[in-house]
C-alpha positions in Angstrom: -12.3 2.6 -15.7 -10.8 3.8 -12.2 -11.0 0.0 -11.1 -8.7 -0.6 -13.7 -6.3 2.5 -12.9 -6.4 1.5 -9.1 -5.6 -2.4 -9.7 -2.2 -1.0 -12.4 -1.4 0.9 -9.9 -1.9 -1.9 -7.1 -1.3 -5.1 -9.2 1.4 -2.8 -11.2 16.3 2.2 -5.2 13.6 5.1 -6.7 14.2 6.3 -9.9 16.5 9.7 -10.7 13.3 12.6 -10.3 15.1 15.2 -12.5 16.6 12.7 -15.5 13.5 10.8 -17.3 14.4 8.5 -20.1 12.7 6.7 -23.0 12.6 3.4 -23.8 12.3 1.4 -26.8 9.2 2.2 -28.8 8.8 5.9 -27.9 10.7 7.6 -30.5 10.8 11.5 -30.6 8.8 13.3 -33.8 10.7 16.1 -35.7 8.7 18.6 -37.6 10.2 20.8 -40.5 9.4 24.6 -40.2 5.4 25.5 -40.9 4.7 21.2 -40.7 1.5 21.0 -39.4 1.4 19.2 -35.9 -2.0 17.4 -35.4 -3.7 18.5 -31.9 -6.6 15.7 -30.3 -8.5 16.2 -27.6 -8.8 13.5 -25.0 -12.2 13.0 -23.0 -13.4 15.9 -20.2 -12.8 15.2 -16.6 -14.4 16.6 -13.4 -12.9 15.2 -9.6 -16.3 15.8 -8.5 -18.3 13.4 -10.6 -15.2 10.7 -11.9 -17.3 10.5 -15.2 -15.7 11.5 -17.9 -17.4 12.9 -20.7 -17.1 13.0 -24.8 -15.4 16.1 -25.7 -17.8 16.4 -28.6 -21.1 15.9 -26.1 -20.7 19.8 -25.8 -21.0 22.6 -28.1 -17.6 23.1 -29.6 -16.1 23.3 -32.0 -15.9 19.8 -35.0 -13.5 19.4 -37.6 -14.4 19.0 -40.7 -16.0 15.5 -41.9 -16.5 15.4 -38.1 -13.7 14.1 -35.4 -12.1 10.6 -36.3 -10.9 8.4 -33.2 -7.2 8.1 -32.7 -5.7 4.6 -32.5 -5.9 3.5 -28.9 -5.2 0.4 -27.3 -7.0 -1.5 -24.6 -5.3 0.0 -21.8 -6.6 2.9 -22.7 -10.4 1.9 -23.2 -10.1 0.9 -19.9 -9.5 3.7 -18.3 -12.0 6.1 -20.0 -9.5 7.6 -22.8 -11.5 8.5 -25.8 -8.9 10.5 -28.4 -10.2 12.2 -31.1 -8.7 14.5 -33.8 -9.6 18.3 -33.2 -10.7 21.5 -35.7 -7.1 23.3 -34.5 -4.7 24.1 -36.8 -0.8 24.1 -35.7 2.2 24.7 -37.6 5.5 24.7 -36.6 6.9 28.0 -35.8 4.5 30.0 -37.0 2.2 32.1 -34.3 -1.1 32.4 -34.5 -3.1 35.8 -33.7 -7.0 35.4 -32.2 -7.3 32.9 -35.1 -11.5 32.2 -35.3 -12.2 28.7 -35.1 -16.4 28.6 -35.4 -18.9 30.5 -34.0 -22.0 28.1 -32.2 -25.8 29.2 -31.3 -26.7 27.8 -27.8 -30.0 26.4 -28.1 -32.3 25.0 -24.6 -30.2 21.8 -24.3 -26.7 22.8 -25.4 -27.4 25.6 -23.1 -28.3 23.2 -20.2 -25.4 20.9 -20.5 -22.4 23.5 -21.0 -23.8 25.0 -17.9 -24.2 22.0 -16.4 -20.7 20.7 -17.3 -19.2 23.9 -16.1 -21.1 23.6 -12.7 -19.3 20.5 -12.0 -15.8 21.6 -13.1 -15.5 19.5 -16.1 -11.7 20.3 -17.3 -10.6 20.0 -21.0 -7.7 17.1 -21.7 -5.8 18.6 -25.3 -2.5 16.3 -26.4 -0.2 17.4 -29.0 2.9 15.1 -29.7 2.0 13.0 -27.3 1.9 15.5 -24.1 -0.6 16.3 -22.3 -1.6 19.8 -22.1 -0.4 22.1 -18.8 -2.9 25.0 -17.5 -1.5 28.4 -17.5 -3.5 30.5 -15.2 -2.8 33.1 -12.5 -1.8 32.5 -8.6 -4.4 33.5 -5.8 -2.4 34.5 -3.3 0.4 36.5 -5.8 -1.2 37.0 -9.0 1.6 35.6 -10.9 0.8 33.5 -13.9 1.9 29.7 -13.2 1.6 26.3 -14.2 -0.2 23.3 -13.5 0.6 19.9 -15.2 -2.3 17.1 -14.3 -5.9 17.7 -14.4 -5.8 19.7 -18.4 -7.8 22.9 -17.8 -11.3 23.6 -16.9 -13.9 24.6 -19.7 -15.6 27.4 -17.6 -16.3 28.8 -14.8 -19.1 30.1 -12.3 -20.0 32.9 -10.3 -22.9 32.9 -7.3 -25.3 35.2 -7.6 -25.8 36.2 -4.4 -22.2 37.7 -3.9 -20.5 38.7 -7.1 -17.5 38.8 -6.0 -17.6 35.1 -4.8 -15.6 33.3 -7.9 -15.6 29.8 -7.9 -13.8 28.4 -10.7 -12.9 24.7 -9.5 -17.1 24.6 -9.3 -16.3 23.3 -5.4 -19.2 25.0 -3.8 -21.4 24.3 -6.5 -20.8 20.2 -6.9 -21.6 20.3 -3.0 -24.6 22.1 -3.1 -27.4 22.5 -5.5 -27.7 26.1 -6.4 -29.9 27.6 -8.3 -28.8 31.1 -9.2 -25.5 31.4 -11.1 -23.8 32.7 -13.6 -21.8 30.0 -15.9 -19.0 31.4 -18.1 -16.9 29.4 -20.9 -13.9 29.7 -21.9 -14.3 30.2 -25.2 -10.8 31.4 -26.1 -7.3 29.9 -25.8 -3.8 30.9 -25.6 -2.0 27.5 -26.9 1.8 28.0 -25.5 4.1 25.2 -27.3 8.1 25.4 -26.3 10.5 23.8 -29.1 13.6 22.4 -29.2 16.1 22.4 -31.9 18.0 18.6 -31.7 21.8 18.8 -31.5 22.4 15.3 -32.8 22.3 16.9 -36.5 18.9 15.8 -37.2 17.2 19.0 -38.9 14.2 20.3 -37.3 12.6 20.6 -34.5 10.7 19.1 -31.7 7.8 19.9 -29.4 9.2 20.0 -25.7 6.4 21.9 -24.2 2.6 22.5 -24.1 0.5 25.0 -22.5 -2.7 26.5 -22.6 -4.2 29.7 -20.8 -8.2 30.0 -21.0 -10.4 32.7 -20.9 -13.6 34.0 -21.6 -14.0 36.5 -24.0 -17.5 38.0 -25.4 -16.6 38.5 -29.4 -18.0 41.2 -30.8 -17.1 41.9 -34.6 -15.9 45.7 -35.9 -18.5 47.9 -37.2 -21.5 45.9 -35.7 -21.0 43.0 -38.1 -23.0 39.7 -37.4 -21.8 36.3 -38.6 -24.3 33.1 -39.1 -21.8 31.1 -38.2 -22.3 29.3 -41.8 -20.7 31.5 -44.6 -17.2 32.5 -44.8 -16.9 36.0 -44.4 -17.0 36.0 -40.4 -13.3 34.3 -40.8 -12.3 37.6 -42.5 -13.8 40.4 -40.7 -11.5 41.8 -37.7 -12.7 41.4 -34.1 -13.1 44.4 -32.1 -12.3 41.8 -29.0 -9.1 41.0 -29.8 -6.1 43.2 -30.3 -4.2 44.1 -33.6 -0.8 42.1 -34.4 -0.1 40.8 -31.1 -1.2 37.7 -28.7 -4.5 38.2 -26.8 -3.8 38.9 -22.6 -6.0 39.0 -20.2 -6.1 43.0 -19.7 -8.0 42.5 -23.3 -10.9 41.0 -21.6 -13.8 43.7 -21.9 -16.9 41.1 -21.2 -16.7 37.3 -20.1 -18.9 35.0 -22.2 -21.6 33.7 -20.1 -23.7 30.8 -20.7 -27.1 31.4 -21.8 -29.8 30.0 -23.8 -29.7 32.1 -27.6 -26.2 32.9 -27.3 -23.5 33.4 -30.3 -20.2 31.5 -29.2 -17.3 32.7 -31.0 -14.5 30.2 -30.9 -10.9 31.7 -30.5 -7.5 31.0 -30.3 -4.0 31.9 -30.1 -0.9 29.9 -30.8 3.2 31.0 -29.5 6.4 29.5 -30.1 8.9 29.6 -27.5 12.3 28.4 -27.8 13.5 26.0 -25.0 16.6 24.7 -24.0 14.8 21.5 -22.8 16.1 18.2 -24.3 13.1 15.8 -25.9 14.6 13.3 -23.5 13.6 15.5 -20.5 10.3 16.6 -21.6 8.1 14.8 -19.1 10.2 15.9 -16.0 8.2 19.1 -15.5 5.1 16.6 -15.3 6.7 14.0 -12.7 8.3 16.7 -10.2 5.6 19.2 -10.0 7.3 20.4 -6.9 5.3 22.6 -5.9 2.6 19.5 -5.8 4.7 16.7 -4.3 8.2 17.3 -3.4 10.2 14.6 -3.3 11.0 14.6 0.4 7.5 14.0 1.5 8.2 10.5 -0.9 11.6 10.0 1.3 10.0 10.5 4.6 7.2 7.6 3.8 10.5 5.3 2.9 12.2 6.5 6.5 8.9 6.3 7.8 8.4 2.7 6.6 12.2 1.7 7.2 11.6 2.5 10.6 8.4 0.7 11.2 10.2 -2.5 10.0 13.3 -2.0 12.1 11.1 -1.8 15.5 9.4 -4.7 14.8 12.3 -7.0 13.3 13.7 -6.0 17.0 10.8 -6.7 18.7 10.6 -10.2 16.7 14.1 -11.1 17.3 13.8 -10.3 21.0 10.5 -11.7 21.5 10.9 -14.9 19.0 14.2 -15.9 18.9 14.8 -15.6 22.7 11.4 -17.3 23.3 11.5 -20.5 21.2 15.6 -20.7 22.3 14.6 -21.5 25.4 11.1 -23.4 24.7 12.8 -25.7 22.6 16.0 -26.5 24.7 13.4 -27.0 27.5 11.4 -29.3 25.2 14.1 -31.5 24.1 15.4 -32.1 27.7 12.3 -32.8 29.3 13.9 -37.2 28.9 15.4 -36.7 31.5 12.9 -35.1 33.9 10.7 -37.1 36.2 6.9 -37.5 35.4 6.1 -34.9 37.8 8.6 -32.1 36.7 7.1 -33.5 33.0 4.0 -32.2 33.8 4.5 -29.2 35.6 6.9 -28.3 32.4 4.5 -29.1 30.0 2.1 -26.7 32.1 4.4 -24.0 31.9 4.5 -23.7 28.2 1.6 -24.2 26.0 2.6 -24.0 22.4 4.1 -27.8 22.2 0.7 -29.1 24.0 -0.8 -28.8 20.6 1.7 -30.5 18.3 -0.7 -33.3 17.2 -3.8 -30.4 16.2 -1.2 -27.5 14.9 -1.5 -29.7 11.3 -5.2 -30.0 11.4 -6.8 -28.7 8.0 -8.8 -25.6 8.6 -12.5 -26.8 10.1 -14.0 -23.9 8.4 -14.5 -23.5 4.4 -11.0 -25.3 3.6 -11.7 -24.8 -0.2 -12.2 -20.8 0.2 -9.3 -20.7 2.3 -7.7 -22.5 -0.8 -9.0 -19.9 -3.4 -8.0 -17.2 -1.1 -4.4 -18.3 -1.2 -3.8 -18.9 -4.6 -6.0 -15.9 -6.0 -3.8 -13.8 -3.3 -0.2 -15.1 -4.6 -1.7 -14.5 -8.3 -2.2 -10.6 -7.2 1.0 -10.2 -5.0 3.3 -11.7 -8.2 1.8 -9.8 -10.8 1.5 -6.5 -8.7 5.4 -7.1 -8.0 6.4 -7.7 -11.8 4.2 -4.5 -12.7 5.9 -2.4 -9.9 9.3 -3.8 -11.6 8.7 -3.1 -14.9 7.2 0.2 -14.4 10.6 1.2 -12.0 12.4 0.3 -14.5 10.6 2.6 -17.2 9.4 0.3 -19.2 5.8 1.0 -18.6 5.5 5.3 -18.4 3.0 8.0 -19.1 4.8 8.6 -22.7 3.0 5.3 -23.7 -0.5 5.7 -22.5 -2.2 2.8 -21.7 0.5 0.7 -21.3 0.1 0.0 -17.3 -3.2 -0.6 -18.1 -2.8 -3.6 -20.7 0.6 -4.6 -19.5 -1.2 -5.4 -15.4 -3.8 -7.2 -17.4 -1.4 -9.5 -19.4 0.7 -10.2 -16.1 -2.1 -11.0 -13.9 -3.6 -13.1 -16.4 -0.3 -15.1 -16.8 -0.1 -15.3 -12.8 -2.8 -17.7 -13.1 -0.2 -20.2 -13.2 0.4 -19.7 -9.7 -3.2 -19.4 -8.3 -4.0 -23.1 -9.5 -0.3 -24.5 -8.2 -0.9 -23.1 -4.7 -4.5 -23.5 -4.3 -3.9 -27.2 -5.6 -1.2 -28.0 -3.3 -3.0 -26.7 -0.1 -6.6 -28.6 -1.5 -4.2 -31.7 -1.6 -2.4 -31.2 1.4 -6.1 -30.5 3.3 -7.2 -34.0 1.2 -9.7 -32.7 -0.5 -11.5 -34.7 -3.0 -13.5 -31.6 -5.6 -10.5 -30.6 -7.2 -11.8 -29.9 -9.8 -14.8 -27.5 -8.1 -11.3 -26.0 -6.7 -9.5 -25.1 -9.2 -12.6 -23.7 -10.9 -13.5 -21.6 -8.0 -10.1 -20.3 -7.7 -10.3 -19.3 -11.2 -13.7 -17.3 -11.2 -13.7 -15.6 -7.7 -11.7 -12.7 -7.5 -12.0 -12.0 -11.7 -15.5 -13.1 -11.6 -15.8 -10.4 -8.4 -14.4 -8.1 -10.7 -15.8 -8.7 -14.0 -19.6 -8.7 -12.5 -19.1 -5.0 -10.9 -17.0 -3.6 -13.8 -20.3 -5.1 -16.2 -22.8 -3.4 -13.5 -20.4 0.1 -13.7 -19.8 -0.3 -17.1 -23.5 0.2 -17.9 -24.3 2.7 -15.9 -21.9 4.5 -17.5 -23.4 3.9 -20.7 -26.6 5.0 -19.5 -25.2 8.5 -18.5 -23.6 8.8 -22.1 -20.4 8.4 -20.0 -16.7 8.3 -22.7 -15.8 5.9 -19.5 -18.1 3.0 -20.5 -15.6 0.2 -22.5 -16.8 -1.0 -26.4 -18.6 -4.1 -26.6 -15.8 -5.6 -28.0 -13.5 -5.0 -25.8 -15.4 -6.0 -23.5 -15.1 -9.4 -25.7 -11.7 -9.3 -25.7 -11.9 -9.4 -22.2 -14.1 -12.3 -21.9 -11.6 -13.9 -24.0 -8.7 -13.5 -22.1 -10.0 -14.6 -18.5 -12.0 -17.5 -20.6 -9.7 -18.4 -23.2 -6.0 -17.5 -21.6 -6.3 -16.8 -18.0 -8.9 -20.1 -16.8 -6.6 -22.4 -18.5 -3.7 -21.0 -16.7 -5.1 -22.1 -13.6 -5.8 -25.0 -14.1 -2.5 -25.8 -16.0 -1.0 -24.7 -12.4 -3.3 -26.9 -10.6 -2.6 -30.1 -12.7 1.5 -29.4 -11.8 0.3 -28.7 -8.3 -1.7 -31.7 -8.1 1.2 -33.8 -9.1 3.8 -32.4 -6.4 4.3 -34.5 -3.0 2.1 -33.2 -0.4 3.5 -31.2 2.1 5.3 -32.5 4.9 4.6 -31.9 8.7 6.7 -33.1 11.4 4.5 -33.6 13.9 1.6 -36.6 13.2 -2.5 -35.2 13.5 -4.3 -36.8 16.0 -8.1 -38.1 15.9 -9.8 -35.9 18.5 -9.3 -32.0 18.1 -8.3 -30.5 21.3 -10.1 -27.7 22.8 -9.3 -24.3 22.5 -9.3 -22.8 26.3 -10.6 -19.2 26.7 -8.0 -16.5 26.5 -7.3 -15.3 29.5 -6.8 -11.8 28.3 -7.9 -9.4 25.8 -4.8 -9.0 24.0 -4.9 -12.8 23.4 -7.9 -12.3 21.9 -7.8 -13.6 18.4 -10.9 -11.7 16.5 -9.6 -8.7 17.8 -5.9 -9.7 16.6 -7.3 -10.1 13.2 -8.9 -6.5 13.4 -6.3 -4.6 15.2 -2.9 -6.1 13.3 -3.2 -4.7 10.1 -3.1 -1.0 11.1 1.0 -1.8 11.7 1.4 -2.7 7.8 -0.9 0.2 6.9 1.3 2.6 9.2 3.9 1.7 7.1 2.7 2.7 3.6 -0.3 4.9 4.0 2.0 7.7 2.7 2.3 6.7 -0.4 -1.0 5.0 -0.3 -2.0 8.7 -0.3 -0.1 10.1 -3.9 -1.2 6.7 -5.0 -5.1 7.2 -4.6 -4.7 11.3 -5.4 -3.1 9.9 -9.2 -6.0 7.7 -9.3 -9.2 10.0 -8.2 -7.6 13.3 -8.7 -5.9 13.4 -12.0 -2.1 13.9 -10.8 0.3 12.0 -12.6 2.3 9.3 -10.7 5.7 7.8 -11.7 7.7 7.4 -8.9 7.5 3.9 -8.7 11.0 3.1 -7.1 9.2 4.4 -4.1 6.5 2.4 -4.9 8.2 -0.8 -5.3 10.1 -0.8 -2.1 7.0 0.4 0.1 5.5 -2.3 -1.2 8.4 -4.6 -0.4 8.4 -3.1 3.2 4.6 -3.6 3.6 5.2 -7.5 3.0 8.3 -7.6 5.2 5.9 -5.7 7.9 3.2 -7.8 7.0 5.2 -11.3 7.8 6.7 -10.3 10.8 3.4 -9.2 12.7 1.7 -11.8 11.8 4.7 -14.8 12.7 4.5 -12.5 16.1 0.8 -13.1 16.7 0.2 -16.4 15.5 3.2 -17.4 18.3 1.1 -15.5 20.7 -2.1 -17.7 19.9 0.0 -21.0 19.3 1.2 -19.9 23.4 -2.6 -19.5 24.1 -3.2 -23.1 22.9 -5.1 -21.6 20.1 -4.1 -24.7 17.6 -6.7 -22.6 14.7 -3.9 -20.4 13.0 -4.6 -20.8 9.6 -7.9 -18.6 8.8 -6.2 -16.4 11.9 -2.8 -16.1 9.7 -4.5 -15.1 6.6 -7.0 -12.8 8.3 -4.7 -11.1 10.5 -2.0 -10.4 7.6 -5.0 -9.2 5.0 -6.7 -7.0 7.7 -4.6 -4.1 6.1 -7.2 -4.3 3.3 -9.8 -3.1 6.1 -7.7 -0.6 7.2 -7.2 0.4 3.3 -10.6 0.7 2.9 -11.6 2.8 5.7 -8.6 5.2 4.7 -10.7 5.7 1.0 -13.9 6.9 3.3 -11.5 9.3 4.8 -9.9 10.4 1.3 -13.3 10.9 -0.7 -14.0 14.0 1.9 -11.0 15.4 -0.4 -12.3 14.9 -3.6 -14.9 17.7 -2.9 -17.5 14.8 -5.2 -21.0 15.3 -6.2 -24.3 14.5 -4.7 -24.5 12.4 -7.4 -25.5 8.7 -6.4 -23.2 7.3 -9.2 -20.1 9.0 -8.7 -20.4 7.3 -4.8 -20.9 3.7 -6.4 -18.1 4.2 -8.8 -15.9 5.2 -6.0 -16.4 3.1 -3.0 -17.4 0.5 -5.6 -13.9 0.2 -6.9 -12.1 1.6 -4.0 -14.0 -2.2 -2.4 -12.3 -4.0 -5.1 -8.6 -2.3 -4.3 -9.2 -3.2 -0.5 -10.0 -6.8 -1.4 -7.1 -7.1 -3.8 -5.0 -5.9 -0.8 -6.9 -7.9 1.6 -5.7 -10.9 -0.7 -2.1 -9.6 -1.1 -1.1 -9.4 2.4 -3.5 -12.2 3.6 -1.0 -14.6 1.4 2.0 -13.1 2.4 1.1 -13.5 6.4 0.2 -16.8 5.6 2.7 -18.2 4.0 5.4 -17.2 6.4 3.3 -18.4 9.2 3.2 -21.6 7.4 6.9 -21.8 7.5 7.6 -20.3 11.1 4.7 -23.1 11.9 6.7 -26.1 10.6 10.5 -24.7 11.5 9.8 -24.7 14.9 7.5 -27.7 15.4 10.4 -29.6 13.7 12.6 -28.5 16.3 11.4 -30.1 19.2 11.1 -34.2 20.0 8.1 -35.4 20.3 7.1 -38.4 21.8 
């Protein structure tokens, strides 16, 4: 499921872009000459409907005894892999020459849904060895063949009617618009392009480095006007008057394109070449994580400068505004004993922060036990996003081992629950609340409870469009399992430590009557729009990489640069703290003694600003008119905003919460 993607992505010193490495428990596979190398196909794609498909839901080609499921893990359930075996036959070395694979008789339906699949650009996902296959196809604006590592390849494509020479074969024009009157083509042929390696550790054999594949859409016709049924075994024999003799199929072979047409014979054709390559096994997967020609790695080092220097202005402006302030508030504080009671009280009038010293400590008037929730389900997020950031800058969580993010983001959040219960406990104690219990519980349930209920909802919708994307039943079990069985516990094993600390500490004693809140006396003062505006300075300072981020997510690139990842994220908590310590000692000046929802709000309005960045980003993903792909998108792109919301609200917080006691422990009061 994308939800899933986005929060391992989210909740999961940059690493060398030209020197990948393997870690323990991916171990390279050597083949002897002629070995045969197994080829799956994953499930079919399309950007403009995000529902993956069953490869086998169309009319190609099965193996025999039909396809068998690969082993997968849960990480991959999750995110809509469905890996079956395939009717291809590879061996090592040895090329292949317009080999015929099956021949298939459209009939009204599978007519109707290859045509349909095609109109929305459904692309083809093949792995052999582990690698996901690269599209070889030829360059608009030079006509050069090139290469394209993310996405697989498409499994037609479509011309208008109306203008033949208007060739759309990324179906844009057509998943935006309902027309009527086209022409669908498949691609019923395939150039599979596999580069080897010969290991020179004096292990004999060799190793797959490489994988390609160029499509194209070839009308068979057999030599002498012969006509296969698609059943016996002659039509493997015959020669094809289609294909050339004793050499690879190019495009200049292509006489007719296949079109897509209720009645029609689809022949089923491929070709397999070995090319040598002086590419290490070690290094395969570089050509997939520096497409270059995708996202250079200087657009990756201009959101770090960019970021560096959004912290650097306002680490000045804090230090000049802060430090310089409360220097002189509190020396003026602490030597108002020796002041008359008139030049008391025209000091005290001067400066309003210390005026509310016995209602800065107040509990929060509003929903205490939400704001409770809030903070421990945001420090369970921010830890286990940070510990998945690590691990996966590290390399110990990489495309090689697919599905890994996934499950490895759900095991660390889960054990973050630890966390949740201690802080919401402490702050439900230090607020002296009396339903712990109904606390802890709620802490538990919200955010995963959020989740669960719109991943069950999605989940079977997808189901009900036939979609690979829907998760078993029982892993959806398993699921249950953990938050019920592993995760709930956790929290409230945290809240029973938490419960057992001291209560926190404030320097300054709460008084019976809360003071009032005067009106600001200008609009920057004004704390709801504080708590809009503020978060669009954090969100400056990562929306960079926010952007490869949600294009890896929503538009099948690979992402694995996550040094950047973890120090933007590192930057968008430093920038997070130090706006929000800045406003909250702009309300505290305002008498404004309410800073604790304000804190929290202010810091997590980057979620908002997250969000309304998605609404901007779908116009790239060219989607559907389809109601579903809109829910799936802005269903889970809700649940990512929230997650940040959370993240950054916690991290505001919390440093408010110190900034809040430091300096009212500074001063003397009477």
């Amino acid at each position: 499921m994308r939800f899933f993607s986005a929060t391992a992505l989210w909740v999961s010193a940059a690493l060398p872009l030209s020197n990948a490495f393997y870690v323990p428990g991916v171990h390279p596979e050597t083949f002897q000459r002629n070995d045969e190398i197994p080829m799956k196909v994953n499930s079919m794609t399309s950007l403009h409907t995000q529902l993956p498909r069953d490869y086998y839901r169309l009319p190609f080609c099965r193996p025999d005894g039909g396809p068998k499921m690969a082993s997968e893990n849960l990480g991959e359930f999750l995110t809509g892999n469905k890996i079956q075996s395939s009717p291809y036959v590879i061996n090592m070395l040895r090329d292949t020459y317009c080999q015929i694979l099956c021949q298939v008789r459209l009939d009204g339906d599978d007519a109707k849904q290859l045509r349909l699949h095609t109109k929305y650009g459904y692309h083809n996902n093949w792995i052999i060895d582990n690698i996901p296959s690269a599209t070889q196809g030829l360059s608009r604006a030079t006509g050069e063949k090139q290469l394209h590592y993310a996405g697989g390849f498409p499994i037609g494509s479509v011309r208008i009617n109306h203008d033949s020479s208007t060739h759309a074969p990324d179906s844009k024009l057509l998943a935006k618009k309902k027309f009527h009157s086209f022409d669908a083509y498949v691609y019923n042929h395939v150039n599979i392009i596999l580069d080897y390696h010969q290991p020179e550790d004096g292990v004999e054999g060799y190793r797959v480095v490489a994988f390609a594949v160029e499509p194209m859409s070839i009308r068979h016709r057999y030599l002498n006007g012969f006509e296969w049924d698609g059943v016996s075994s002659d039509g493997f024999t015959k020669p094809l008057d289609s294909c050339p003799t004793g050499r690879h199929v190019t495009r200049g072979d292509i006489q007719e394109n296949q079109i897509i047409e209720d009645g029609e014979q689809i022949l089923y054709t491929y070709d397999v070449m070995w090319v040598e390559s002086p590419v290490r096994w070690a290094s395969r997967w570089d050509v997939y994580l520096t497409e270059d020609h995708m996202v250079p790695a200087q657009v990756h080092w201009y959101s770090i400068t960019n970021s560096i220097l959004v912290v650097v202005f306002l680490s000045l402006l804090v230090i000049s505004i802060l430090v310089r302030s409360l220097k002189r508030d509190i020396a003026g504080y602490n030597n108002t004993a020796q002041l008359s009671d008139e030049e008391l009280e025209e000091q005290i009038e001067e400066s309003g922060w210390k005026l509310i010293h016995a209602d800065v400590f107040r509990p929060p008037q509003n929903h205490p036990m939400l704001f409770c929730a809030f903070v421990g389900s945001g420090c369970q997020i921010c830890i286990a996003s940070f510990v998945a950031i690590s691990f996966s800058a590290v390399g110990f969580l990489n495309p090689a081992r697919r599905g890994s993010l996934m499950t490895s983001i759900l095991v660390f959040y889960m054990l973050c629950g630890v966390f949740a219960g201690y802080m919401s406990s402490r702050f439900y104690k230090c607020f002296r609340g009396r339903q712990w219990q109904l606390c802890t519980l709620f802490t538990a349930v919200m955010f995963p409870g959020l989740c669960f209920c719109i991943f069950i909802f999605f989940n079977t919708v997808l189901a009900f469009f036939h979609s690979s994307g829907s998760v078993p039943f029982l892993d959806v079990l398993l699921l249950v399992f953990m938050w019920c069985g592993i995760s709930i516990p956790l929290v409230f094993l945290g809240a029973f430590f938490g419960y057992k600390q001291q209560v926190f500490t404030f320097p300054t004693v709460t008084s019976t009557i809360a003071r009032a809140i005067p009106e600001p006396n200008s609009m920057l003062l004004n704390p709801k729009l504080a708590m809009v505006a503020v978060g669009m300075v954090p969100f400056a300072a990562a929306y960079v990489e926010l952007f490869f981020i949600m294009s890896s997510l929503w538009m099948d690139q690979f992402y694995y640069v996550f040094g950047f990842t973890l120090v933007v994220f590192l930057i968008l908590l430093i920038t997070t703290s130090e706006v929000t310590v800045l406003m909250c000692y702009q309300q505290l000046c305002a008498e404004n003694h309410r800073w604790w929802w304000f804190s929290f709000i202010t810091a997590g309005s980057t979620g908002l600003y997250t969000f309304l960045y998605s609404i901007v980003f779908f116009q790239q993903l060219n989607a559907s008119n389809m109601i579903i792909t809109h829910l799936l998108y802005f269903g889970y792109m809700f649940l990512l905003s929230f997650a940040t919301f959370l993240t950054t609200g916690v991290c505001g917080f919390l440093t408010c919460f110190v900034f809040t006691r430091r300096i009212f422990g500074s001063i003397k009061v009477d």
